[in-house]
C-alpha positions as CSV (number, residue, x, y, z in Angstrom):
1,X,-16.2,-25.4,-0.5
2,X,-18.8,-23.2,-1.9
3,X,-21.5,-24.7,0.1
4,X,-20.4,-23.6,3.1
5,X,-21.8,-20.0,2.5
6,X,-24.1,-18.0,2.1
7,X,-23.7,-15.4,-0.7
8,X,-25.2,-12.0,-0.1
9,X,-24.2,-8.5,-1.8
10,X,-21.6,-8.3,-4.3
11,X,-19.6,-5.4,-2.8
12,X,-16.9,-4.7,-5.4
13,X,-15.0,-5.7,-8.6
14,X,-12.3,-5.5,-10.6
15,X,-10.3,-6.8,-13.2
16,X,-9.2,-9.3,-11.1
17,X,-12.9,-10.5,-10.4
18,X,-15.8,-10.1,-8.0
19,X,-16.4,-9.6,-4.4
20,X,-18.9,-10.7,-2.5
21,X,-20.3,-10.6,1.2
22,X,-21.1,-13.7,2.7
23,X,-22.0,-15.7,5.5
24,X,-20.1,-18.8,6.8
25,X,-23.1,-21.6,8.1
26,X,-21.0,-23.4,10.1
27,X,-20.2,-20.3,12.4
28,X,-22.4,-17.4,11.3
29,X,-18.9,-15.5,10.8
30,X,-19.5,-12.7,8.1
31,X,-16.4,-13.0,5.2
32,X,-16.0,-11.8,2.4
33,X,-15.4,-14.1,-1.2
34,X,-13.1,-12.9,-4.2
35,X,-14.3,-15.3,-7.1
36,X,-11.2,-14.8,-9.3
37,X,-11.5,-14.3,-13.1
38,X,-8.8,-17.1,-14.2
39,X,-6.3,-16.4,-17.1
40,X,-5.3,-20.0,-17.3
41,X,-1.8,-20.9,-17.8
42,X,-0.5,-24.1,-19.1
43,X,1.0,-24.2,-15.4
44,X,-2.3,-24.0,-14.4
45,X,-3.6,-20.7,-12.0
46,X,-2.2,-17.7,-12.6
47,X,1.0,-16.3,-10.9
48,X,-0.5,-13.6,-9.4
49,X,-2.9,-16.0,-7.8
50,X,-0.6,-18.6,-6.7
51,X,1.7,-15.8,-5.2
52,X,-1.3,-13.9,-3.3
53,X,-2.5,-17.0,-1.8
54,X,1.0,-18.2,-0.7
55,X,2.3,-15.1,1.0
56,X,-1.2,-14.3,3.0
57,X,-0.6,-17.7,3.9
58,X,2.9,-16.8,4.8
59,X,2.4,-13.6,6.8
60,X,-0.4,-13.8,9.3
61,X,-1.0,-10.5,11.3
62,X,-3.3,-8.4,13.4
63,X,-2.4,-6.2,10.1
64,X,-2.8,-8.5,7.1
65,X,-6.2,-9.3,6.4
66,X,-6.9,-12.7,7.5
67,X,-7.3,-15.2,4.4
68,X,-9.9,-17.9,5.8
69,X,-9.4,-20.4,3.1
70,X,-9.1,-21.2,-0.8
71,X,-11.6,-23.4,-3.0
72,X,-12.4,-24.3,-6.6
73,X,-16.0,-23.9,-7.6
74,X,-16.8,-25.0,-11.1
75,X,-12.9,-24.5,-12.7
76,X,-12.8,-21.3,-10.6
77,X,-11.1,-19.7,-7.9
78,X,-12.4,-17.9,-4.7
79,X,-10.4,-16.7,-1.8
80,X,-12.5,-16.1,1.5
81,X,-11.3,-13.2,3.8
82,X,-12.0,-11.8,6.9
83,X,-14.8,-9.5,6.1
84,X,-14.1,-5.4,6.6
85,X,-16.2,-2.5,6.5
86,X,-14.4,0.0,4.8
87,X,-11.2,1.1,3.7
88,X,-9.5,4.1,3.9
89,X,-9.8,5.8,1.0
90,X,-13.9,5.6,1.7
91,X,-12.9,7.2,5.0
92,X,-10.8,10.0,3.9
93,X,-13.3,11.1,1.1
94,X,-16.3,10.8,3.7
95,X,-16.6,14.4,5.2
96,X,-18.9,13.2,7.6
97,X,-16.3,11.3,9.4
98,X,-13.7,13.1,11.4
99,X,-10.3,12.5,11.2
100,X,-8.8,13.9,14.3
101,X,-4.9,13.6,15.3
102,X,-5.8,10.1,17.5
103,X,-7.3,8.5,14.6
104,X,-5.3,9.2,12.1
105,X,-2.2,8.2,14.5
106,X,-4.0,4.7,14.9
107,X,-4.6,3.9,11.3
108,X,-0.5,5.4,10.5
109,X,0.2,2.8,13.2
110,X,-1.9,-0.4,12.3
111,X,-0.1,0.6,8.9
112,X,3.0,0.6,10.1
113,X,2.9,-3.0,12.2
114,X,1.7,-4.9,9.1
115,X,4.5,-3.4,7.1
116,X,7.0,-4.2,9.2
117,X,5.4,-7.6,9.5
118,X,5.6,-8.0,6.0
119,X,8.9,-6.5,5.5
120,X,10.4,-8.8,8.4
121,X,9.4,-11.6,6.4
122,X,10.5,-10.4,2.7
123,X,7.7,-9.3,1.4
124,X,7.0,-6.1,-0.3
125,X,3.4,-4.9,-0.8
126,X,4.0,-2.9,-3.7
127,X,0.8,-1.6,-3.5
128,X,0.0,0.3,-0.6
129,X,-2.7,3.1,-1.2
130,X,-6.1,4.1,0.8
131,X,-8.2,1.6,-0.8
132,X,-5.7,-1.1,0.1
133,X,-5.9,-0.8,3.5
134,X,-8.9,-2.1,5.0
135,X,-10.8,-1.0,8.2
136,X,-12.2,-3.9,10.2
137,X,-15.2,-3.3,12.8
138,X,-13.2,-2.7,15.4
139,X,-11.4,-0.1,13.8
140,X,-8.2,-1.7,12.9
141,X,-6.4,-1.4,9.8
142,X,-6.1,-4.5,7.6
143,X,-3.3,-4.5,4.9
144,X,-5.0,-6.3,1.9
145,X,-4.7,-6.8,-2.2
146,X,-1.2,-8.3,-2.1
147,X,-1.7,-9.6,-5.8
148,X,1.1,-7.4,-6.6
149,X,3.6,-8.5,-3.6
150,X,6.9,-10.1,-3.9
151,X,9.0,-11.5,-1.9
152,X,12.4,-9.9,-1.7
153,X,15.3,-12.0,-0.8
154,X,18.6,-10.2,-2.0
155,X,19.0,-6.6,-3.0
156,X,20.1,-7.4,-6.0
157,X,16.8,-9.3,-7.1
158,X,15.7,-7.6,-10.5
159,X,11.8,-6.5,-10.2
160,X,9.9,-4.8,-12.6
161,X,9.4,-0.9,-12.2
162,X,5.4,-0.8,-13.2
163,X,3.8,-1.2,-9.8
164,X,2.0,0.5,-7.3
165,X,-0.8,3.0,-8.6
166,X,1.2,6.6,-9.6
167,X,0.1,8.6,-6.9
168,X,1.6,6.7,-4.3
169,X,4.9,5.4,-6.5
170,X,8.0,6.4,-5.7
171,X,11.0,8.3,-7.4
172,X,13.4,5.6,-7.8
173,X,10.1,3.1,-9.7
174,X,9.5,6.7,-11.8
175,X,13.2,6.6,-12.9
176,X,13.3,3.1,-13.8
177,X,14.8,1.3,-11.3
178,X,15.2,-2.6,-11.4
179,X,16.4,-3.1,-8.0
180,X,14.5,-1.7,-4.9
181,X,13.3,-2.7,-1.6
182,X,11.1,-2.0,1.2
183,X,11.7,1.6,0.5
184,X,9.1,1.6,-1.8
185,X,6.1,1.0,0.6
186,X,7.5,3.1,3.1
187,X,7.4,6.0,0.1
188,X,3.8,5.0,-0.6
189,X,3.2,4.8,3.3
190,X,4.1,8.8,2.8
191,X,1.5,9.7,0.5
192,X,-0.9,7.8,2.4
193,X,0.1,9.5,5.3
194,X,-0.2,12.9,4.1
195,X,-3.7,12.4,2.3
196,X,-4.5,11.5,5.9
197,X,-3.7,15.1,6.9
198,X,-5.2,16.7,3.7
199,X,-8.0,14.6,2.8
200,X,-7.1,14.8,-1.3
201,X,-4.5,12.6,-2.6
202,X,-1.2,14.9,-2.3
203,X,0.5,13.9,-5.2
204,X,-2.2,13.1,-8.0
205,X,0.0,13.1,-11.5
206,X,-1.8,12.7,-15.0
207,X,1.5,10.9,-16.1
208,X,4.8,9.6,-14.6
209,X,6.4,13.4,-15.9
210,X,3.9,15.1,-14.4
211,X,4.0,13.0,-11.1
212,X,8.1,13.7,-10.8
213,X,7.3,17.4,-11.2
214,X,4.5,18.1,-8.9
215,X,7.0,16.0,-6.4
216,X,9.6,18.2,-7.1
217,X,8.1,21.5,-6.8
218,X,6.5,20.0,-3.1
219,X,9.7,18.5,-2.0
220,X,12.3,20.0,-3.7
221,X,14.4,18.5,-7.0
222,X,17.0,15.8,-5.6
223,X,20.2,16.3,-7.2
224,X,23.4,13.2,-6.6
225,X,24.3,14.8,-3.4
226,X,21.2,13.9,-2.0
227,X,20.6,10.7,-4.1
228,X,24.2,9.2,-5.0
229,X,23.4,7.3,-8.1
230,X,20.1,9.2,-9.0
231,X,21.5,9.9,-12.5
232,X,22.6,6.3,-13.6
233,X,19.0,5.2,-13.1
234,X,17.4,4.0,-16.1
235,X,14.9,6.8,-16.9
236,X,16.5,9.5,-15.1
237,X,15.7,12.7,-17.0
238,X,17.1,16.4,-15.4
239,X,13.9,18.3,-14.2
240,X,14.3,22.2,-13.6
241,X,15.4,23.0,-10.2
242,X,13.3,24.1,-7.7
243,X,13.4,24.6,-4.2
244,X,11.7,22.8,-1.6
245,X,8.8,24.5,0.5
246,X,8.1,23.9,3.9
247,X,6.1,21.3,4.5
248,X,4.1,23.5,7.2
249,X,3.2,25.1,4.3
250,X,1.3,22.6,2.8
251,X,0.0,21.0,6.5
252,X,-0.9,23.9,8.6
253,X,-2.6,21.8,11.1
254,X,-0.2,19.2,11.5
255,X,2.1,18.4,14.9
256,X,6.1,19.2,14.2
257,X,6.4,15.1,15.2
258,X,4.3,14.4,12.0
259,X,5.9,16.5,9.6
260,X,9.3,15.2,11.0
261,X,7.5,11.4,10.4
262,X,6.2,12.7,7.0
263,X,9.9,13.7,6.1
264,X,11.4,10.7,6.8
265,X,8.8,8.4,4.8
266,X,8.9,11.2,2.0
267,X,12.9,11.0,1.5
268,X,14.4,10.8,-2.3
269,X,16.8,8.1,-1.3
270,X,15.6,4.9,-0.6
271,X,18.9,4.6,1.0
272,X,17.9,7.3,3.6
273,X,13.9,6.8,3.8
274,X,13.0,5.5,7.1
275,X,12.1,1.7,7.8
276,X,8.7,0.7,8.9
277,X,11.3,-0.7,12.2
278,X,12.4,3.2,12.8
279,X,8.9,4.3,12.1
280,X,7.5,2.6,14.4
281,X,9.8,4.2,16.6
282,X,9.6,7.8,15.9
283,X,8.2,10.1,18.7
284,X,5.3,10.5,17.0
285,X,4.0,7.6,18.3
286,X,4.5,8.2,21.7
C-alpha cells in the first residue's frame, strides 16, 4: 500500500498518468510509482491496465523491468517498478555520452534477450522505441511500457494496425495489416538499432505516406517478389520505384556484421525478417 513509500520527485508523465521516484521503508530500495489516470469501465480498470499488469507478471526477466507490486490508493491505481536511470533515447540524444561499438552491442543485446523472452512466451511489445527501453544502474537494458502488448497465440489472431510510434512501425502495420507477429518488434528493434549508429531517429516520417517513402528511398521499394502478398494488404498503395542504396552509405562507421544484423531486422517481409532467436545468434554478437 501507499504507506509503504516514500514519494520523492515526480520524474515523468503522460497520458497514462504520473511517475514518481520513491523509496520503499521497509528496505530502503529506490522504485519508481506509475499512479495511473483511470478511465473506468463498467468491468472495472481499464484493459490496458489489467493487460500491463498481467503480462509483466507473466514475463519476468533480466530484460523486462521488474514490476514490484500493484495497489489501490484512494480509487486509484499505482504500479511500483524497479527504479532506472535513464532510457535510451536520453542516451542517444546526450552528446556527452559515447556510444562506442561495445556499448552499443550490449544495449542491441539486453534488447534482444528480453524480446526473445517475451516472444517465447507470446507476447508482442508493440512498442519498442528508445524511450521504451530503460537503462538500469548497472547498465542493463530494461524492456518497459507494455501497455500496448498483446499476447499472440495463433497467426491468425486479428490485431489492430495503430500501434507502435511511426518512426519505429513497420511496413506491413503502414499497409494495414490485421494479422502480424513478432516481426513487428524485430522491425522496430531495426530502427532502434540504427539510431544507435546514427544518433537521430533514421526513419522520422511526418505521416504514414511520408514514412513508407523515406523507407523506400533508404531501403529500396519492395515489390511481390520480395513480399508475396504485399499487394492484397489492406492499404497497400504503389509508391514510385526506387532503388535501394547501400547501407554503408548511410553508416560509414559501422562493422560489415552490423549492417548484415541491420539487414536482417530491416527486411520487408515479415516472413523473412530475422527472429530475436536468430538475432541472438548472428556473428555480430560474437
Amino acid at each position: 500500500p501507499a504507506a509503504d513509500y516514500q514519494k520523492q520527485a515526480e520524474i515523468g508523465q503522460g497520458t497514462f498518468g504520473v511517475v514518481h521516484k520513491a523509496i520503499q521503508n521497509a528496505t530502503g530500495r529506490v522504485v519508481a510509482i506509475k499512479k495511473l489516470r483511470t478511465r473506468r469501465t463498467k468491468a472495472g480498470i481499464e484493459l490496458a491496465t489489467l493487460r500491463e499488469i498481467m503480462l509483466l507478471q507473466e514475463i519476468r526477466h533480466t530484460n523486462v523491468v521488474e514490476l514490484v507490486e500493484v495497489y489501490c490508493h484512494n480509487g486509484s491505481i499505482s504500479l511500483v517498478f524497479e527504479f532506472c536511470t535513464a532510457d535510451l533515447e536520453a542516451v542517444i540524444k546526450d552528446s556527452s555520452q559515447v556510444l562506442d561499438t561495445q556499448t552499443i552491442r550490449r544495449h542491441m543485446l539486453g534488447t534482444l534477450r528480453g524480446l526473445a523472452h517475451c516472444h517465447a512466451n507470446w507476447v508482442l511489445h508493440r512498442d519498442l522505441k528508445p524511450g521504451n527501453l530503460l537503462i538500469s544502474d548497472d547498465g542493463e537494458i530494461k524492456l518497459a511500457d507494455f501497455g500496448l502488448a498483446r499476447f499472440f497465440g495463433s497467426p491468425e489472431r486479428r490485431f489492430t494496425g495503430q500501434v507502435v510510434t511511426r518512426w519505429y512501425r513497420a511496413p506491413e502495420l503502414l499497409f494495414g495489416a490485421k494479422f502480424y507477429g513478432a516481426a513487428i518488434d524485430m522491425w522496430s528493434l531495426g530502427c532502434v538499432f540504427a539510431e544507435l549508429l546514427l544518433r537521430v531517429p533514421f526513419l522520422p516520417g511526418s505521416s504514414d505516406i511520408d514514412q513508407l517513402s523515406r523507407m523506400f528511398s533508404a531501403l529500396g521499394t519492395p515489390d511481390e517478389k520480395v513480399w508475396p502478398g504485399l499487394t492484397a494488404l489492406p492499404d497497400y498503395i504503389q509508391f514510385q520505384k526506387s532503388q535501394p542504396s547501400p547501407l554503408r552509405t548511410i553508416f560509414g562507421a559501422a562493422s560489415d556484421d552490423a549492417l548484415d544484423l541491420l539487414q536482417g531486422l530491416l527486411t520487408f517481409n515479415p516472413g523473412d525478417r530475422l527472429t530475436a532467436g536468430r538475432a541472438l545468434e548472428h556473428a555480430y554478437f560474437r
